[in-house]
C-alpha positions in Angstrom: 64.9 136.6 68.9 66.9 133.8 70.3 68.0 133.4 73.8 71.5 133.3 74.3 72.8 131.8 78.0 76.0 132.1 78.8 77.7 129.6 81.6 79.9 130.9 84.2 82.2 128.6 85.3 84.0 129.5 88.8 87.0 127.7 90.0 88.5 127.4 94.1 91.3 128.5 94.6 92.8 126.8 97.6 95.8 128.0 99.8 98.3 126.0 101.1 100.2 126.4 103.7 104.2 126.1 103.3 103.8 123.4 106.3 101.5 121.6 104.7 103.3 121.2 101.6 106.6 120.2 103.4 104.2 117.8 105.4 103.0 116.1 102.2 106.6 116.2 100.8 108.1 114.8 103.9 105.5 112.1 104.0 105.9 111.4 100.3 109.7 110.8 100.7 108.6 108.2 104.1 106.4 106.1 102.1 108.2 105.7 98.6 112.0 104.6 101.0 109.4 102.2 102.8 108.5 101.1 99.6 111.9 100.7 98.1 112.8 98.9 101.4 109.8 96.3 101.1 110.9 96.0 97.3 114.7 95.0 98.2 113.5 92.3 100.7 111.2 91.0 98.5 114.2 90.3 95.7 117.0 89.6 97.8 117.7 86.1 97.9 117.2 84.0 101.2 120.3 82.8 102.8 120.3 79.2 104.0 121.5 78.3 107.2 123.9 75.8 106.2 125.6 78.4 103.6 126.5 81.0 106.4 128.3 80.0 109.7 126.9 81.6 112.6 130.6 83.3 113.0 129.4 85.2 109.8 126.5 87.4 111.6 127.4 90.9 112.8 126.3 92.0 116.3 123.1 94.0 116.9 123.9 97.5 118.0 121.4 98.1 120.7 122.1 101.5 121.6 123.3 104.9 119.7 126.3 105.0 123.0 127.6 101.8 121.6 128.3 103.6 118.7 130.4 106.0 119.6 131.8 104.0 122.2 135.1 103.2 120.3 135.4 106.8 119.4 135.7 107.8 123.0 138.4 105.4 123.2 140.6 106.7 121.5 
């Protein structure tokens, strides 16, 4: 008579929490717009400093006030 074995093959089942998962998500989305960011640099095209006057380049906005700053005064 002939031995028959039989395998078992058990699997885990792993919960995740909805906070993880919106985690993950959330840190998916960061990484692939840093990506696309990094990509854009890399293809836009270098502008020399005899081609643009330096009347050409916008003001930094330091501050989220200055925003809204010409919105108050109006």
């Amino acid at each position: 008579m002939a031995h028959r074995s039989t395998a078992t093959t058990t699997t885990a089942s792993v919960e995740r929490s909805p906070i993880a998962i919106a985690a993950g998500f959330l840190g998916a989305f960061v990484v692939a717009s840093l990506a696309v960011q990094l990509v854009r640099s890399m293809n836009a095209p270098q502008p020399t400093s005899s081609a643009t006057p330096a009347s050409a380049v916008q003001p930094v906005v330091a501050h989220q006030a200055t925003l809204w700053q010409d919105l108050g005064s109006r």
